[in-house]
C-alpha positions as CSV (number, residue, x, y, z in Angstrom):
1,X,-58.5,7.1,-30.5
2,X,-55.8,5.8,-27.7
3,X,-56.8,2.2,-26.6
4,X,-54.5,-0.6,-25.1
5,X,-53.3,-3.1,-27.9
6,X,-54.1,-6.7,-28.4
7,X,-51.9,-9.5,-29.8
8,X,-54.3,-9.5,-32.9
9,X,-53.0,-6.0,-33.2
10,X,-49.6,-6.9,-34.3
11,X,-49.8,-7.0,-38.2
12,X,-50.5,-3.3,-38.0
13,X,-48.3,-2.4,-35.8
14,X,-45.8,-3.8,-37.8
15,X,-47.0,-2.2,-40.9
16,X,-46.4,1.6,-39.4
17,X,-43.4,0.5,-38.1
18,X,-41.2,-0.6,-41.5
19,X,-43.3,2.0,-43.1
20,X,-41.9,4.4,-40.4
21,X,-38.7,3.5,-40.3
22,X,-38.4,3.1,-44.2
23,X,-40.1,6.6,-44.8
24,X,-38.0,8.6,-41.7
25,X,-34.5,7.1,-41.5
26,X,-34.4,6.7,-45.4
27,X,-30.9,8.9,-45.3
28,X,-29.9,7.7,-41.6
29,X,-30.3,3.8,-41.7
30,X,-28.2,1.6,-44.3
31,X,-30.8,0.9,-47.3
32,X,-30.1,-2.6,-47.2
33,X,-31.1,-3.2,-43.6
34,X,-34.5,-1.5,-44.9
35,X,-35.2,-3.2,-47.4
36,X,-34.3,-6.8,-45.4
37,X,-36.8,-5.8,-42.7
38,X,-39.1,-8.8,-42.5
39,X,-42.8,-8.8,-41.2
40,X,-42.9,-12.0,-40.4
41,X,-40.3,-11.6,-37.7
42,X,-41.5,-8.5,-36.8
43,X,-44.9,-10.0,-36.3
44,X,-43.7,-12.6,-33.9
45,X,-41.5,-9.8,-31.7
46,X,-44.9,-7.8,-31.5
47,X,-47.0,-10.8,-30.3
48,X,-44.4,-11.5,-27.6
49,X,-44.5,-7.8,-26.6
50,X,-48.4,-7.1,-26.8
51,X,-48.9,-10.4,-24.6
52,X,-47.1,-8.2,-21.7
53,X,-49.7,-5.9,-22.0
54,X,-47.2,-3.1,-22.2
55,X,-48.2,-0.8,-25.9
56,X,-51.1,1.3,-27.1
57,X,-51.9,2.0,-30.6
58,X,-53.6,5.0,-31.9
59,X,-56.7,4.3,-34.2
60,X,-57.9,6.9,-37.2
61,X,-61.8,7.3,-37.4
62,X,-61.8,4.5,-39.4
63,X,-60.2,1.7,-37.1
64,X,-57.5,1.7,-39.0
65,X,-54.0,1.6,-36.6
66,X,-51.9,4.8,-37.3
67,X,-49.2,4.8,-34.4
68,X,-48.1,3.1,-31.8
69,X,-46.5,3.0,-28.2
70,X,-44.4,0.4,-26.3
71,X,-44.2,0.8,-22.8
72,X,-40.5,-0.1,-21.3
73,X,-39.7,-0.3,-17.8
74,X,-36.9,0.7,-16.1
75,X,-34.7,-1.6,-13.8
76,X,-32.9,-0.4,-10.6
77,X,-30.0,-2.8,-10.4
C-alpha cells in the first residue's frame, strides 16, 4: 500500500534509508561515511521533511514501511 506519510513515520523511513544506502552503494560510497550515518540526525531531517507534507511511504501487508518517496519541487528563478 501507497499512503501519504506522517511525522510519526520517520523512524522507518530512516531505517530503509541507511539500510538502502548501506546495502546499494556498498562499493560506490566511502565505508566510513556508512558506517557514521546516524539515525538520530536522520530522524530529525525526516520530521522536518514529513511536516511539509511532501513523501509517501510504501507499506508491506503487514504495516511494516518498505520504501519511500520525497517529493521535491522545482523553483523557476
Amino acid at each position: 500500500m501507497i499512503r501519504k506519510a506522517v511525522i510519526t513515520d520517520a523512524k522507518a523511513i530512516v531505517k530503509v534509508q541507511i539500510d538502502t544506502w548501506r546495502t546499494t552503494d556498498r562499493n560506490i560510497v566511502p565505508e566510513d561515511y556508512l558506517k557514521q550515518m546516524s539515525d538520530d540526525d536522520r530522524e530529525e531531517m525526516w520530521k522536518t521533511i514529513l511536516s511539509s507534507g511532501s513523501a509517501y511511504v510504501a507499506e508491506n501487508e503487514n504495516g511494516e514501511i518498505i520504501g519511500f518517496s520525497r517529493i521535491l519541487k522545482a523553483e523557476i528563478i
